[in-house]
C-alpha positions as CSV (number, residue, x, y, z in Angstrom):
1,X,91.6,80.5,112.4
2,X,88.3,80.9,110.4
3,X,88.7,83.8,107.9
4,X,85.5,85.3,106.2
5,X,85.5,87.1,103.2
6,X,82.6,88.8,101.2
7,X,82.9,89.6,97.8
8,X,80.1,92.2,96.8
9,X,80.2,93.6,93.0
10,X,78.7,97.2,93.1
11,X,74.9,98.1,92.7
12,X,73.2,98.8,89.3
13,X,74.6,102.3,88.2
14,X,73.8,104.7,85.3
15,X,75.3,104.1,82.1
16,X,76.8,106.9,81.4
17,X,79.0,109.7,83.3
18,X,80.6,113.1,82.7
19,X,83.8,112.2,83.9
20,X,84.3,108.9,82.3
21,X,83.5,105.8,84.1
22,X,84.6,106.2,87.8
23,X,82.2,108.8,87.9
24,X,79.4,106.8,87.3
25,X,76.7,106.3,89.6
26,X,74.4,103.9,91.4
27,X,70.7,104.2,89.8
28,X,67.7,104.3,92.7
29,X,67.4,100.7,92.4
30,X,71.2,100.0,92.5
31,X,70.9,102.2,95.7
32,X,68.1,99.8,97.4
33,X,69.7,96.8,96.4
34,X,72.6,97.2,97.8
35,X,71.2,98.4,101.0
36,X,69.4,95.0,100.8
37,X,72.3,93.3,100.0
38,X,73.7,95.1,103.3
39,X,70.9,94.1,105.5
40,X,71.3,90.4,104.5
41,X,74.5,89.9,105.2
42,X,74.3,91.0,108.9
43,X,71.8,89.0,109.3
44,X,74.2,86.0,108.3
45,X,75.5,87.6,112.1
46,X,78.9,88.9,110.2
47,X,80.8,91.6,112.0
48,X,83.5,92.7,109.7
49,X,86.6,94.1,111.3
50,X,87.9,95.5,108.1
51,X,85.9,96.7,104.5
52,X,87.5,98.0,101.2
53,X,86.1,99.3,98.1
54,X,86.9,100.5,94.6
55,X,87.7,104.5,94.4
56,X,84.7,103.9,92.1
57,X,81.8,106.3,92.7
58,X,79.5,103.6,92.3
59,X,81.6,101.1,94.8
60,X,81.8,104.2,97.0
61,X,77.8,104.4,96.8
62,X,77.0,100.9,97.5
63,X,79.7,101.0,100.4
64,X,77.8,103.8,101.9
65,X,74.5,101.8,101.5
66,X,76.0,98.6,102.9
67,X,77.5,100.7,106.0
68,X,74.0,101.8,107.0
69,X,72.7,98.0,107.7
70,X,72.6,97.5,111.3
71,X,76.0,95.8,111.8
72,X,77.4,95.0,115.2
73,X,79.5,97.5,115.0
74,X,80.1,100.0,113.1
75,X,81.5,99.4,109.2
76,X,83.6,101.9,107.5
77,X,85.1,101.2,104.3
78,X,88.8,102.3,103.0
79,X,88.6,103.1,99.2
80,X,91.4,102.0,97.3
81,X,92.3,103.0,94.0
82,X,93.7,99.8,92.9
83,X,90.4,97.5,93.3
84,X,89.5,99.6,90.4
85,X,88.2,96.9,87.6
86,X,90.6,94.2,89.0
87,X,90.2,91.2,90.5
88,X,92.0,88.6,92.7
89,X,96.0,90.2,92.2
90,X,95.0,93.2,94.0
91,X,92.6,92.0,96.8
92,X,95.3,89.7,97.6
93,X,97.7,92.1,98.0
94,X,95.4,94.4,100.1
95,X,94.7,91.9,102.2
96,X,97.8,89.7,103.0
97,X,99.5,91.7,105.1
98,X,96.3,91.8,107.4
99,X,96.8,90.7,110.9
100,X,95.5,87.5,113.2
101,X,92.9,90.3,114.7
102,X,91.0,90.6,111.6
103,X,89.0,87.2,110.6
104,X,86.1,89.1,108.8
105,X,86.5,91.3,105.8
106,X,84.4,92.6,102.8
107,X,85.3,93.8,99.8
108,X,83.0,96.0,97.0
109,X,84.4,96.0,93.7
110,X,83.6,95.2,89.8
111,X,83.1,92.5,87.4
112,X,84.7,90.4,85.9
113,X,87.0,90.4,88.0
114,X,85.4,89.8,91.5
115,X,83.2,86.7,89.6
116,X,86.4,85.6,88.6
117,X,88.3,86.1,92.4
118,X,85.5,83.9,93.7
119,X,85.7,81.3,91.2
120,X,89.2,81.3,91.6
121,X,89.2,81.0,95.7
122,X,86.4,78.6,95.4
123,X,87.1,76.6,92.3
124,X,83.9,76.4,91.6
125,X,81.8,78.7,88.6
126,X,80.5,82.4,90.8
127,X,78.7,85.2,88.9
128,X,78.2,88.2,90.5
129,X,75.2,90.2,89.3
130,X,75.0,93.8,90.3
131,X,75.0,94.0,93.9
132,X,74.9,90.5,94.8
133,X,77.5,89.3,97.3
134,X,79.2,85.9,98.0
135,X,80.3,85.4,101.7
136,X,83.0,82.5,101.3
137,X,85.5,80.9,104.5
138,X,88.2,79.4,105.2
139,X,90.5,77.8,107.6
140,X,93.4,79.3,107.5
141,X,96.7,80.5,109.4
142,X,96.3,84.3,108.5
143,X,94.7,85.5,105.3
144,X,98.4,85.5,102.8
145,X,97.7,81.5,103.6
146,X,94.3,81.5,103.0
147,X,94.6,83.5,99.7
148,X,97.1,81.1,98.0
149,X,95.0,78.5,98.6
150,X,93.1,79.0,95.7
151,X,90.1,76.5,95.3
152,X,90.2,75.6,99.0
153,X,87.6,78.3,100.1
154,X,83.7,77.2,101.1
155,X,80.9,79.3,99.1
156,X,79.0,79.9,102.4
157,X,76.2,82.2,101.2
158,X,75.2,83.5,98.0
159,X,72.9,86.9,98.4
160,X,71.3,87.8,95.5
161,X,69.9,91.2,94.9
């Protein structure tokens, strides 16, 4: 099966934060980029069965503004604590155990380590500015095979914001 997965780092946020750096959040330009960022990558004609983001507020912010493009159906992301500032390890083991019914996923999380998950998967250099996206694919039995195939994946589309 054909298993699409988009990598999306999180939109340009504030600097600082009272509350430390989870709390930070997008800027008004972070906002609108990602909600570009959104729009372009339903217009690739993706339909994502399944989304996850950072805990982050500012993954949680540019989730919301990615949700709002006019998707086929409707996206709603699952935050999870552990795609805080990691890379390929955890969205591995978030998505792995994901089922035959789910060929389309995206994922909002941080840098380095979602330039480095896409250089890994694709073996080839990918640097994620803020809210820039990579939608990459693969043909694989289920998405545990897929993932250990590390430099096998295409680099279908690169959005920059």
């Amino acid at each position: 099966m054909r298993l699409t997965l988009v990598l999306m780092r999180h939109g340009e946020a504030e600097e600082a934060a009272r509350g430390g750096d989870r709390h930070r959040v997008l800027t008004a330009a972070g906002r609108k980029a990602a909600a570009a960022t959104g729009q372009a990558l339903t217009e690739l004609g993706l339909a994502p069965e399944r989304a996850f983001a950072s805990d982050a507020a500012r993954t949680k912010e540019t989730s919301a503004q990615v949700a709002t493009a006019k998707w086929p159906k409707p996206v709603t992301f699952e935050f999870r604590g552990e795609l805080y500032l990691t890379g390929i390890t955890h969205v591995r083991k978030i998505l792995d155990p994901l089922g035959a019914d789910v060929t389309t996923v995206v994922v909002v999380g941080h840098n380095p380590g979602f330039s480095e998950a896409g250089t890994v998967l694709t073996g080839q250099y990918v640097a994620l500015r803020p809210a820039d996206a990579v939608v990459l694919a693969i043909d694989a039995g289920g998405w545990a095979e897929g993932l250990a195939a590390a430099g096998s994946w295409e680099l279908v589309q690169t959005i920059q914001a």
